[in-house]
N, C-alpha and C positions, 0 to 999 in steps of 0.2 A: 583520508579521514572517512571513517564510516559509521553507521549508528551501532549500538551496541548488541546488539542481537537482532538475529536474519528479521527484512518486511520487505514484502512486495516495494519495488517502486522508490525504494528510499535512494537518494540523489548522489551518491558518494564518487558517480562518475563528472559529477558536476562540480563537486567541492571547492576546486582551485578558479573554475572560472565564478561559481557564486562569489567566491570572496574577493576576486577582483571587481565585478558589477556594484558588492557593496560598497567601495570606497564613491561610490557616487553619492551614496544618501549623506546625509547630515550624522552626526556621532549620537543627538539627540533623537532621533527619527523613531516611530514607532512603527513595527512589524508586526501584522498580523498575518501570519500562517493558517491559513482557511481548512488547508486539504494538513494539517500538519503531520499526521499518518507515524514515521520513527521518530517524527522532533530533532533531524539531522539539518535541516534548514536554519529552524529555530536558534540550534544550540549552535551551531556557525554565528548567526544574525548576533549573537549576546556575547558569545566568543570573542569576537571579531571587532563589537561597537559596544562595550561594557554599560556607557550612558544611556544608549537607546533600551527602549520599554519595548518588550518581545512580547506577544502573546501566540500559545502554540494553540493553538485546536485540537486536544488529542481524543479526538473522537472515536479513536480504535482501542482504547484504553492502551495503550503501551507503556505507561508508566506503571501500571499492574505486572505486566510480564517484567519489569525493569528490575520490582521491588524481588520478587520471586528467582529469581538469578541464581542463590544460593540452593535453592529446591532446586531449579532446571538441573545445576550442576553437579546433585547429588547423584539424579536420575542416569544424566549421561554417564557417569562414572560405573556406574552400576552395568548399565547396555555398553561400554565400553568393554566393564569384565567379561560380558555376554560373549564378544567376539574377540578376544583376547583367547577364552577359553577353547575356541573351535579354531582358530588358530594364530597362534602370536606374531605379530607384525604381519596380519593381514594387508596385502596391499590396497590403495583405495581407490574408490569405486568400485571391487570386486562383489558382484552380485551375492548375498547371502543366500546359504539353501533353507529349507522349509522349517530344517525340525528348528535352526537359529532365529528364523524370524518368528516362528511360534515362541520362541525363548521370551525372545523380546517384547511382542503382544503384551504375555500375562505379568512380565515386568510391568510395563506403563498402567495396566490396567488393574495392579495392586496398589500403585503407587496414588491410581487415579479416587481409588474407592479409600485409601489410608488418608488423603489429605486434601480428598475433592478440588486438588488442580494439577494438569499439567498443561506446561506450554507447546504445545502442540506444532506452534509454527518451528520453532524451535528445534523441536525433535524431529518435526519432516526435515528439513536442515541438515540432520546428522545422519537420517537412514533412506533417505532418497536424493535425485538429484536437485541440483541447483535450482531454484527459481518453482520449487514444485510441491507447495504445502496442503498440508491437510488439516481439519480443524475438531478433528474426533477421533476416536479410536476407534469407531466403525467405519471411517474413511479410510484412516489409514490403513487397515488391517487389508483392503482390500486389494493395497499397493505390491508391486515387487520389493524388495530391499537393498540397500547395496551399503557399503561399507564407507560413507561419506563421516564419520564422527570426528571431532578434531581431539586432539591429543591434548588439552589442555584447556584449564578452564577458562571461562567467560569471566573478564573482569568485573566486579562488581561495578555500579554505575549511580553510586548516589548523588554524584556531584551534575550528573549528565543534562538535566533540569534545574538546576541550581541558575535563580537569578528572573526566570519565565513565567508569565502570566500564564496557568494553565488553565485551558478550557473545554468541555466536551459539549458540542453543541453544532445543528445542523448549520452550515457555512454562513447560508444565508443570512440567519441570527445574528451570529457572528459578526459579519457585513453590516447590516443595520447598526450594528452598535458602535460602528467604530468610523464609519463612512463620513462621516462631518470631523473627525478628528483631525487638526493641523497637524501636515507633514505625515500622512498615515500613507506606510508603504505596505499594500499587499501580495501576501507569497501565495503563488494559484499555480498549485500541480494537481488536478482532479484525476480521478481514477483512470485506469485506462479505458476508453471508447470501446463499446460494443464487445464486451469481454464482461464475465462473471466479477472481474478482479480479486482474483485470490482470495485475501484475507477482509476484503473490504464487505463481503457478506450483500453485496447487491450488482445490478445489473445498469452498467453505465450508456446510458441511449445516446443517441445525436442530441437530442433535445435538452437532455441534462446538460450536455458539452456546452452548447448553445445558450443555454442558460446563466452559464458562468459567463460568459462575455459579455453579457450586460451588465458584472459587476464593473467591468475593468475601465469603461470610459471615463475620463474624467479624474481619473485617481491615476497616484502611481503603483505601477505593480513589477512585482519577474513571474513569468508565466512560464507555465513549462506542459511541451506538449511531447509527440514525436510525426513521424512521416505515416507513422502507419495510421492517425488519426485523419490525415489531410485536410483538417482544419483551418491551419493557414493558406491552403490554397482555396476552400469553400469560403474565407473572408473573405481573397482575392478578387476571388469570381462577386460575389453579391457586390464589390465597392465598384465593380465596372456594370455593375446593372440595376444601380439603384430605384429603377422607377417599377421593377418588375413584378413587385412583390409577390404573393403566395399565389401561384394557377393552377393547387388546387384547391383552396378555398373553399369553391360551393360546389366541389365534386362529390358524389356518393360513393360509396369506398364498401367494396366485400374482399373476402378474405378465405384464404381456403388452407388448412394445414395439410402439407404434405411431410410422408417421410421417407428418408434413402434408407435407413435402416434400424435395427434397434438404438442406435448412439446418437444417428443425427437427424433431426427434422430443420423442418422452414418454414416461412408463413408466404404462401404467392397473397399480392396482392392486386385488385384492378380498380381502379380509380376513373371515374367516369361522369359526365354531367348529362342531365335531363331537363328538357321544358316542365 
């Protein structure tokens, strides 16, 4: 089970065990999906417990891209012929060359000025690798290309939200609204820590992470993290050092920008205390 078109982060390696976790809630239970992102949680949660009242958070608009399905797969059809033409049953992932991916460019970017949309993520999806989007046709342009299109189109998806409270709105919002509500189960998958996160258009710190952990007491939730956060082991640590709290608190704090090179910088920091 997976959501309908490519997104960062959407859970479809999870699906079998989400749906077994949900037999724990009540048939009536309400879900709210905070981080809802593809609405792959969501659309399981309503799936799965028809009586329960779902609300997705779709604060990445995906239900925009959802509606638009028919355009995506006009395009791909079209960049499909593109490399059909240069040569038939290209094998995939086979890198395209220059003059094909210029083909392709002024494809998207007629298609972009004819009907002022295309799905972007979508289309990184079909001419790059996995997991590696782009949100513009000046980003993408500046990519390699490779033969990743699938062969067939994207099923349309009207039914895919059918049944869900949808909502676009900062989590937290969200949270307040629903946080006194009996039987409110929340789905908390926030962006990836310390990563740009793809399509999410912002920069996920410790302290945003952090942040969301003060919704989860108290209520019920499924939280979804990984190893490369180490999250659960920094709750670990804090619950065997409860009295410690912040040392550095009343420190003064400078900062110096260094860079390795043109691609990568850092911030040294020194943290320090004075009479």
């Amino acid at each position: 089970m997976s959501a309908p078109l490519p997104f960062v982060g959407q859970k479809r390696m999870f699906a079998r065990e989400f749906i077994k976790v949900l037999e724990a809630y009540p048939e009536d239970a309400v879900f709210v999906d905070l981080f809802g992102g593809s609405g792959l949680l969501s659309h399981i949660a309503k799936s799965r417990k028809p009586n329960a009242t779902v609300v997705y958070n779709d604060f990445d608009n995906y239900r925009h891209r959802l509606a638009n399905i028919p355009r995506t797969n006009a395009l791909l059809a079209r960049i499909r012929d593109i490399i059909n033409e240069v040569e038939p049953n290209m094998s995939k992932g086979k890198r395209l060359d220059d003059a094909t991916k210029k083909r392709i460019v002024e494809c998207i970017r007629r298609e972009e000025k004819a009907t002022g949309y295309v799905d972007y993520i979508t289309i990184s999806a079909a001419i790059m690798f996995s997991m590696k989007y782009k949100l513009s046709l000046e980003e993408l342009a500046k990519e390699t290309f490779y033969n990743n299109i699938r062969q067939t189109d994207y099923p349309l998806a009207d039914d895919y939200l059918e049944g869900l409270i949808v909502e676009s709105c900062d989590y937290r919002e969200l949270f307040e609204r629903y946080k006194d509500t009996p039987g409110v189960v929340f789905l908390v998958d926030p962006p990836y820590l310390s990563t740009e996160c793809g399509t999410y258009n912002i920069y996920w710190r410790l302290s945003d992470y952090l942040d969301v952990l003060t919704i989860l007491a108290g209520h019920e939730f499924v939280y979804f993290t990984s190893n490369k956060s180490s999250i659960v082991e920094l709750c670990q640590w804090m619950g065997k050092h409860k009295s410690i709290g912040n040392p550095f608190e009343n420190c003064r704090c400078l900062t110096f920008n260094a860079t390795v090179n043109h691609q990568a910088s850092y911030t040294d920091m020194m943290l320090y205390t004075a009479a």
